[in-house]
C-alpha positions in Angstrom: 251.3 58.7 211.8 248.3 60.5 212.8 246.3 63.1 209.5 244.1 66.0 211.0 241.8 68.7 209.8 242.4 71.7 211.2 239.0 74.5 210.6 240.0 77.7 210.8 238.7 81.6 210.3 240.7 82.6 207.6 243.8 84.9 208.9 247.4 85.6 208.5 250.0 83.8 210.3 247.2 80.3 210.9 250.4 77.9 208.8 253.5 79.7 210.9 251.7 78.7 214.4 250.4 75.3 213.8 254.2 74.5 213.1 255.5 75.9 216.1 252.7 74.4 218.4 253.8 71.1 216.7 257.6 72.1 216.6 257.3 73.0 220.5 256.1 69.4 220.9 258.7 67.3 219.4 256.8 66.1 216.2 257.9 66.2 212.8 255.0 67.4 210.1 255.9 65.0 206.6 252.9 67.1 204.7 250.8 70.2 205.3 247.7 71.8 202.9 245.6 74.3 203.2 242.4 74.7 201.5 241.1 78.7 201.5 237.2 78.5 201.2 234.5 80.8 202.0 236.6 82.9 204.6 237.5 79.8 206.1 241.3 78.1 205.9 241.3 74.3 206.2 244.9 73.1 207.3 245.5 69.3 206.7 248.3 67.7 208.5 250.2 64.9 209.2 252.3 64.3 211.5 255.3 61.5 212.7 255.6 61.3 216.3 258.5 58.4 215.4 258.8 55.7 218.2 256.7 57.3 220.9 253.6 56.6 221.4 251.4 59.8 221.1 247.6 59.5 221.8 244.9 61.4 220.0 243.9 63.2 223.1 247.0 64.6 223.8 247.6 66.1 219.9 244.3 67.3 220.0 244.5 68.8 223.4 247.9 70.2 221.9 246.4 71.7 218.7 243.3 72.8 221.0 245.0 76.1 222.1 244.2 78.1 219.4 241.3 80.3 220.1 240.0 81.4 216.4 240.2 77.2 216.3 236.2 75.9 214.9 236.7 72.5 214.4 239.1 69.5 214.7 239.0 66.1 213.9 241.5 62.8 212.5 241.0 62.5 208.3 241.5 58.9 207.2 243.5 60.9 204.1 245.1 63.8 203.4 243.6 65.7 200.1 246.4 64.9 197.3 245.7 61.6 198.7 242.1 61.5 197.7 243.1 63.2 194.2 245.2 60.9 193.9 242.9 57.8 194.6 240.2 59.5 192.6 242.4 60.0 189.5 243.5 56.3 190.0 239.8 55.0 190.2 239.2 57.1 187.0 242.2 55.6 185.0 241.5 52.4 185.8 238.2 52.6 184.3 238.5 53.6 181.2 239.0 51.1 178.2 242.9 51.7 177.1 245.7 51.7 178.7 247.6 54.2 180.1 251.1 54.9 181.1 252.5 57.7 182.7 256.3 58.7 183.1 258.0 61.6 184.9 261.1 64.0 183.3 263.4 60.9 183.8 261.1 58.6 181.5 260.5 56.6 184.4 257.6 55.2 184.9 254.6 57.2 187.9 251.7 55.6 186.9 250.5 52.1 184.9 246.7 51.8 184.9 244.3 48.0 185.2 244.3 47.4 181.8 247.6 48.4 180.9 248.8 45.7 183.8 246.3 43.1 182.1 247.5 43.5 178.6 250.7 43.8 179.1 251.3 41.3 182.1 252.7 43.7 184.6 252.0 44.4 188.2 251.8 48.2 189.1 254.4 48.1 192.2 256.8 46.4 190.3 256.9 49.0 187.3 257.0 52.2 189.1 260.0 54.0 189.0 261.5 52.1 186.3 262.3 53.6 183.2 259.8 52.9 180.7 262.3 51.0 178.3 262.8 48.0 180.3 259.1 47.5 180.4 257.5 45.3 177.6 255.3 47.8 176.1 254.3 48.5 172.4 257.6 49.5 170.4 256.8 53.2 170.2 258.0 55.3 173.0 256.4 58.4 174.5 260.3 59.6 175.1 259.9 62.0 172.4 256.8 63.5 174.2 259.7 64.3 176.8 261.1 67.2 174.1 257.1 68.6 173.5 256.6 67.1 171.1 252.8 65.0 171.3 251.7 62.7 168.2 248.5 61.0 167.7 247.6 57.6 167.1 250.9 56.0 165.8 250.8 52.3 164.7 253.2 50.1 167.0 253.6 46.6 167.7 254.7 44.1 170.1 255.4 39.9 170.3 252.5 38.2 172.6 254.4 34.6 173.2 253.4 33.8 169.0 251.2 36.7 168.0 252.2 40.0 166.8 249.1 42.4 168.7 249.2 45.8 166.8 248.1 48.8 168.6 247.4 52.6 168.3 249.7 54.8 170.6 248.4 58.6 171.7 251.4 60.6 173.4 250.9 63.8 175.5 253.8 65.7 177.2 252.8 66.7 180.5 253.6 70.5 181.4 253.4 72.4 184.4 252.6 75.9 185.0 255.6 77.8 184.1 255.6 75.6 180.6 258.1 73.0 181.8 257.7 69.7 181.0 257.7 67.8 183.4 256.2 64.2 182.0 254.8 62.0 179.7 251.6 60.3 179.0 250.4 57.8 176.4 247.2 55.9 175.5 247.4 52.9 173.8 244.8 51.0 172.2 244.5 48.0 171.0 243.9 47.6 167.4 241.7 44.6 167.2 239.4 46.4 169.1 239.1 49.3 167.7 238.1 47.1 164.0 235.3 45.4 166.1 233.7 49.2 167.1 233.9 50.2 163.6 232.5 47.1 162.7 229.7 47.3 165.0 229.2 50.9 163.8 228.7 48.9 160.1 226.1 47.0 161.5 222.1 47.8 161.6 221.0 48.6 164.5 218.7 46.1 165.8 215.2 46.2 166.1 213.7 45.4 170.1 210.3 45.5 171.0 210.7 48.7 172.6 210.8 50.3 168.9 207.3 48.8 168.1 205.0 51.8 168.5 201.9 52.1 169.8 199.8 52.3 173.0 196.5 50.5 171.4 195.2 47.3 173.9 195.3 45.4 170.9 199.1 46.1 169.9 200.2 45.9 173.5 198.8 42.5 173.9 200.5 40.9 170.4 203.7 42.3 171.8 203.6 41.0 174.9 203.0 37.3 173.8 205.6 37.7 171.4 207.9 38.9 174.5 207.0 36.0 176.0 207.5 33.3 172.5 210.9 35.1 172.3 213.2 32.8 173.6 211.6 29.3 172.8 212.9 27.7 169.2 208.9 27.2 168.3 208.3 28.6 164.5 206.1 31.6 164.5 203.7 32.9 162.2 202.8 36.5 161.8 199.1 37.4 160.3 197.6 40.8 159.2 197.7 43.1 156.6 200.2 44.6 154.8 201.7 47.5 156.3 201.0 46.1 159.8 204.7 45.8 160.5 204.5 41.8 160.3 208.9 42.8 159.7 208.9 44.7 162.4 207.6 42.1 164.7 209.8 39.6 163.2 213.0 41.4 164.1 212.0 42.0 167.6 211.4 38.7 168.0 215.1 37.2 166.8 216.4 40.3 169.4 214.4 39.3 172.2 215.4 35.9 171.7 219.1 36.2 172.6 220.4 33.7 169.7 223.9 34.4 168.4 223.4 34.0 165.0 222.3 36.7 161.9 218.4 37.2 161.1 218.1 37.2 157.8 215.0 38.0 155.8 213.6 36.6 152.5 210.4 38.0 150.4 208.8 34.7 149.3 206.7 36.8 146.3 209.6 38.9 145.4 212.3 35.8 144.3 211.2 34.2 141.3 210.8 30.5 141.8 213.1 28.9 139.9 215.9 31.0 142.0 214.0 30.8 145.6 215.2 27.1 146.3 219.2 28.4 145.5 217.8 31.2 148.1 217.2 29.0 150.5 219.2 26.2 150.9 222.3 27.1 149.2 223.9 25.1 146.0 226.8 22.6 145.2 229.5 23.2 142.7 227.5 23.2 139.6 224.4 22.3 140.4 222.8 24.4 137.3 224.2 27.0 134.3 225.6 29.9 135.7 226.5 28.2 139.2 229.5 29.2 141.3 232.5 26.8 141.4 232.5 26.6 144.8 229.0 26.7 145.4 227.1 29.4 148.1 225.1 28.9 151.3 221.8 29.2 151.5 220.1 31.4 154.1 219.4 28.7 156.5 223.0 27.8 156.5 223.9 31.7 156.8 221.7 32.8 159.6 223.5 30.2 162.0 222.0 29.7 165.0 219.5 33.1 164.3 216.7 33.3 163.1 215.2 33.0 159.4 212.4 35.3 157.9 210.3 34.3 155.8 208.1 36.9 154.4 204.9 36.4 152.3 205.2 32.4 153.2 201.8 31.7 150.9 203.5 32.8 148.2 205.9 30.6 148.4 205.4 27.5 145.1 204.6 24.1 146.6 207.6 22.7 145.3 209.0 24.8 147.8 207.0 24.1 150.7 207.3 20.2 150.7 211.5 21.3 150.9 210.8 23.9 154.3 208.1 21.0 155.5 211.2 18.3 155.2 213.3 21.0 157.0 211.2 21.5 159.7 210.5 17.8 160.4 214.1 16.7 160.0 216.1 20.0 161.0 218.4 19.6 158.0 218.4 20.2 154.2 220.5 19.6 150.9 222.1 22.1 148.8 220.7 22.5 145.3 222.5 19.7 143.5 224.4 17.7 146.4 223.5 14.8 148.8 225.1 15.9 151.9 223.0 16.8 154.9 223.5 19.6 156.5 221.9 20.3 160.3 219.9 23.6 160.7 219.7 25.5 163.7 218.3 28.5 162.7 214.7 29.5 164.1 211.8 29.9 161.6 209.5 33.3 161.6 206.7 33.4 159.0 204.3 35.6 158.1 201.4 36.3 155.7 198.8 38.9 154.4 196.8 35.5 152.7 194.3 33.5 154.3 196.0 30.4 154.4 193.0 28.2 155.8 191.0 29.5 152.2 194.6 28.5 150.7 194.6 25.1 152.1 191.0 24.5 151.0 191.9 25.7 147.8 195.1 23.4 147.9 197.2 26.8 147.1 199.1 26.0 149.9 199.9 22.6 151.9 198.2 21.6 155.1 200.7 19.8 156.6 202.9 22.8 156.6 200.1 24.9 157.3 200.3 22.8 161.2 203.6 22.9 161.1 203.8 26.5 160.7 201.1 27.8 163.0 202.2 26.2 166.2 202.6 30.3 167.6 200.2 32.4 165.3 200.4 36.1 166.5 197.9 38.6 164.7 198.6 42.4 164.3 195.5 44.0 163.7 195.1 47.0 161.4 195.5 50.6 161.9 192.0 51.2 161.8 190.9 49.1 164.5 193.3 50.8 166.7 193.0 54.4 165.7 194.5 55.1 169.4 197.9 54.1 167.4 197.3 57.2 165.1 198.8 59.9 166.5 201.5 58.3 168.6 202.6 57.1 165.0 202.6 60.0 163.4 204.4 62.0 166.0 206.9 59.5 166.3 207.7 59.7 162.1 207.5 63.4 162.2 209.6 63.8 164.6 212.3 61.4 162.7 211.6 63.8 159.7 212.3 66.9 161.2 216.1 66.2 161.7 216.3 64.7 158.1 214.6 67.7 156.5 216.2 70.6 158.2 213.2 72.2 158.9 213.1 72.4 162.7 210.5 71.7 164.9 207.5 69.7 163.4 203.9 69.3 164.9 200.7 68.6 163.5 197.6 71.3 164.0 194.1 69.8 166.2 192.3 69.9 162.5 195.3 67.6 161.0 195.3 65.4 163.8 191.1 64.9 163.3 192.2 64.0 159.7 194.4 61.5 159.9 192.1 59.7 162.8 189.2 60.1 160.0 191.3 58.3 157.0 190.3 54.7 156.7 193.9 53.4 156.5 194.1 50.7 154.3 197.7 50.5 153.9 198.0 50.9 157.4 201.4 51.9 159.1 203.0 52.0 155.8 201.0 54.8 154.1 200.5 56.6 157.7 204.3 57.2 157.1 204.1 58.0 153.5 201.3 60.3 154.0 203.3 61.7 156.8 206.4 62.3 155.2 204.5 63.8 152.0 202.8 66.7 154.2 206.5 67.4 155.9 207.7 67.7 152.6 204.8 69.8 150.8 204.0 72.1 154.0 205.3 75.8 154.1 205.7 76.1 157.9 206.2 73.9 160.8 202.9 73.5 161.5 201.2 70.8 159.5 197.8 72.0 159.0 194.7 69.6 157.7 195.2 71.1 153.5 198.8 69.5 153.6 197.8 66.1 154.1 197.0 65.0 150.7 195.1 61.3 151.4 194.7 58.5 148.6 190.7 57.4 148.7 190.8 53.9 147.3 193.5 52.0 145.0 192.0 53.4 142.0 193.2 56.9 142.9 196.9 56.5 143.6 197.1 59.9 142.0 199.4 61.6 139.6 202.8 59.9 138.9 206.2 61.6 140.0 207.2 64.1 137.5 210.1 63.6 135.6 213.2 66.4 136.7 213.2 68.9 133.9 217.1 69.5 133.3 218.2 67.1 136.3 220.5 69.4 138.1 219.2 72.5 137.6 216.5 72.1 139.5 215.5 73.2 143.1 213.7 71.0 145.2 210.8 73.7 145.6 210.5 73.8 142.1 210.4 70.4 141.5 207.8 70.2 144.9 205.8 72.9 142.9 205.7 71.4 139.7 204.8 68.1 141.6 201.5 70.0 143.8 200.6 71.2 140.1 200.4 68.1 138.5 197.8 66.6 141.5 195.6 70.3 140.9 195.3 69.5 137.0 194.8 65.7 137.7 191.8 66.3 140.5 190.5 68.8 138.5 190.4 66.9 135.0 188.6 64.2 136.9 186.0 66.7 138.3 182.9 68.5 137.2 183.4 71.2 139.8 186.6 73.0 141.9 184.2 72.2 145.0 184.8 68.2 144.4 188.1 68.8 143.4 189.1 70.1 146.8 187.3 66.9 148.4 188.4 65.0 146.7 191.9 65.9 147.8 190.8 66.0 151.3 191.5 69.6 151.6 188.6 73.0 151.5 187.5 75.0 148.6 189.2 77.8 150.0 192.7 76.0 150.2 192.3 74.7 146.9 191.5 78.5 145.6 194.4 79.8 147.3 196.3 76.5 145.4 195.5 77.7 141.8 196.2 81.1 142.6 199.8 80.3 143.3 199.7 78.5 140.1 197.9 81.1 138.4 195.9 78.2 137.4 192.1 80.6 138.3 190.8 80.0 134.6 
């Protein structure tokens, strides 16, 4: 067998002399294409000289007699060939399997994964007809009278287990509307639950979604890369606001471990429930107890990682249980006197001075040494004011989706005020703040009057109004109602329009134009 290309200028008559040059010779061609591009006909051929031998210099010396000839040359394969291996490559990587049968319902083509989950090899299946193969109990015959369906439910026997699966059938139709195949797509339907499952499931947080470019940030981050994947407990430090979470989660990602991370806020869970929290109770342990007792978050995070938030809140009572924890890697539940092993990881953190704590006895020193074997320190907004506007970009943009309004971008004057701002919520009220002038601004350029800052804890400013006739109400007119409740506050509190409108961080003119829109002058 010998497979040439054949260039040609494009003309009539190129097909009806290559044959006869070959006929003249005593070879038989088994295939012939041509391929018409750019005034140029490309003739592919193969040829069977049977028994004899035929060298390539004397078929090309044969085809060479063709003057209006450009090129020559062997091919390893002819095009359907290639089409043919492509598609193949193609089907064999994909997730599902896929079966193929002609007019007959026998089968043309099995793909990889369809050989694996079914047990199958591809040369032995070919040309059989597709019902004495052991595939799912829902045929694609009935594709074979044009008629497709989508995603029925079928089953089949594996040795014990039933497997369920989803079938897809396509008839296969040619040009003049014939059909001339099948094909169907089966999926299995165990894995289709674990997608939608993983579609249930948070997305988790990596360090790559802790934002900022600071020298300071950049180095926490990189220790914590580093701290990741050891089983050493870590304590977070700094403000609130900081993203002490944040930090936490990336931590439990970067570490690899299989289990869950799971998060508890040591202020937030009153004490005579945070111990249940923890490590779980027994069958009655106390009033109002499950039967069958619960699992405590140790016992639930696995082989993850536990959070726990706010850590010098936590009662002492508490603290001598996580100090027995962490010395012996195992607890009790509430009420019982079995031990159970722990193999969770422990991430802290706090916004307290715990060495004044100690001192103070607030808060236990052995822990505190048990506890602080990694410290990692975020340090406030303010001291990395390079952190700003890559912030704020990065929440705008989030909001713009979410708020319909296109496009958003800050203006050079709003960008000077937010570097100005003091920041003592940090992170946390750079967002709020952000999200407050998406919401209040009337174009999509956020100028410096619609950033309305809070100056101190004592002036938190005007509470939410209450939604007049719930329903009824627009979200502009509850947004206006809202801007005129902050105008009568700063103004009430102020001698003078002028310290009104600095108070609010904005000029007098802006705050002029404000009370003329709610013909609020007098």
């Amino acid at each position: 067998m010998s497979k040439l290309h054949l260039n040609f200028k494009d003309r009539v008559g190129i097909v009806a002399d290559i044959s006869s040059q070959i006929a003249r010779h005593g070879l038989n061609i088994m295939t012939m294409e041509v391929v018409q591009e750019a005034g140029h006909a490309h003739v592919f051929v193969e040829l069977d000289h049977g028994d004899r031998p035929c060298p390539r210099e004397d078929i090309l010396t044969m085809l060479a007699v063709f003057p209006d000839l450009i090129e020559i040359s062997f091919v390893n394969a002819m095009p359907h060939e290639k089409q043919s291996s492509l598609l193949r490559t193609v089907l064999d990587n994909v997730d599902e399997s896929v079966v193929a049968v002609d007019a007959k319902g026998c089968v043309t083509m099995i793909n990889s994964v369809a050989e694996s989950s079914f047990k199958c090899r591809r040369e032995e299946v070919l040309g059989r007809h597709v019902r004495d193969l052991r595939l799912p109990d829902c045929s694609i015959l009935g594709c074979l009278d044009g008629e497709p369906f989508s995603n029925a439910k079928c089953s089949m026997l594996h040795g014990r287990k039933r497997m369920h699966y989803f079938v897809t059938g396509r008839p296969i139709v040619d040009a003049s509307g014939d059909v001339t195949g099948a094909v169907a797509v089966i999926k299995d339907a165990q894995e289709i639950q674990s997608l939608a499952k993983t579609m249930c499931e948070p997305d988790q947080i990596s360090f790559s979604d802790i934002i900022g470019t600071s020298a300071g940030l950049r180095q926490v981050t990189a220790v914590a890369e580093k701290i990741a994947a050891t089983d050493a407990i870590v304590t977070i430090r700094g403000e609130s606001g900081t993203g002490k979470d944040l930090l936490a989660q990336a931590i439990h990602t970067g570490s690899g471990r299989g289990g869950q991370f799971v998060a508890i806020n040591c202020a937030a869970v009153p004490e005579a429930l945070l111990e249940s929290e923890l490590f779980g109770y027994v069958g009655g342990a106390f009033s109002g107890a499950r039967k069958e007792g619960r699992p405590g978050l140790f016992e639930l995070a696995g082989e993850g990682t536990v959070f726990l938030d706010e850590i010098a809140e936590m009662p002492l009572s508490a603290q001598a249980k996580i100090l027995r924890l962490i010395q012996s890697l195992r607890l009790r539940r509430l009420g019982g006197d079995q031990e159970i092993p722990v193999r969770a990881r422990i991430v802290t953190a706090t916004n307290r001075n715990l060495e004044d704590l100690v001192e103070r006895r607030l808060f236990r020193e052995d822990l505190y040494y048990r506890i602080n074997v990694l410290p990692l320190h975020i340090p406030p907004l303010r001291e990395r004011p390079e952190d700003i506007p890559v912030l704020a970009d990065h929440f705008l943009f989030q909001l713009s989706s979410r708020l319909g309004k296109g496009l958003l971008s800050f203006a050079p004057p709003a960008r000077e005020k937010l570097l100005k701002h003091h920041w003592p919520g940090n992170v946390r009220e750079l967002k709020n703040v952000v999200e407050r002038s998406a919401i209040l601004c009337e174009s999509n350029r956020i100028d410096a009057d619609s950033i309305l800052l809070v100056h101190g804890l004592g002036r938190e400013g005007p509470a939410a109004p209450r939604v007049a006739g719930g329903r009824g109400e627009s979200l502009r007119s509850a947004l206006d109602r809202y801007e005129r409740s902050i105008l009568v506050a700063a103004l009430g509190d102020k001698k003078s329009i002028r310290q009104a409108a600095k108070s609010l961080g904005i000029s007098h003119t802006a705050l002029r134009n404000k009370l003329r829109k709610h013909r609020m002058e007098s």
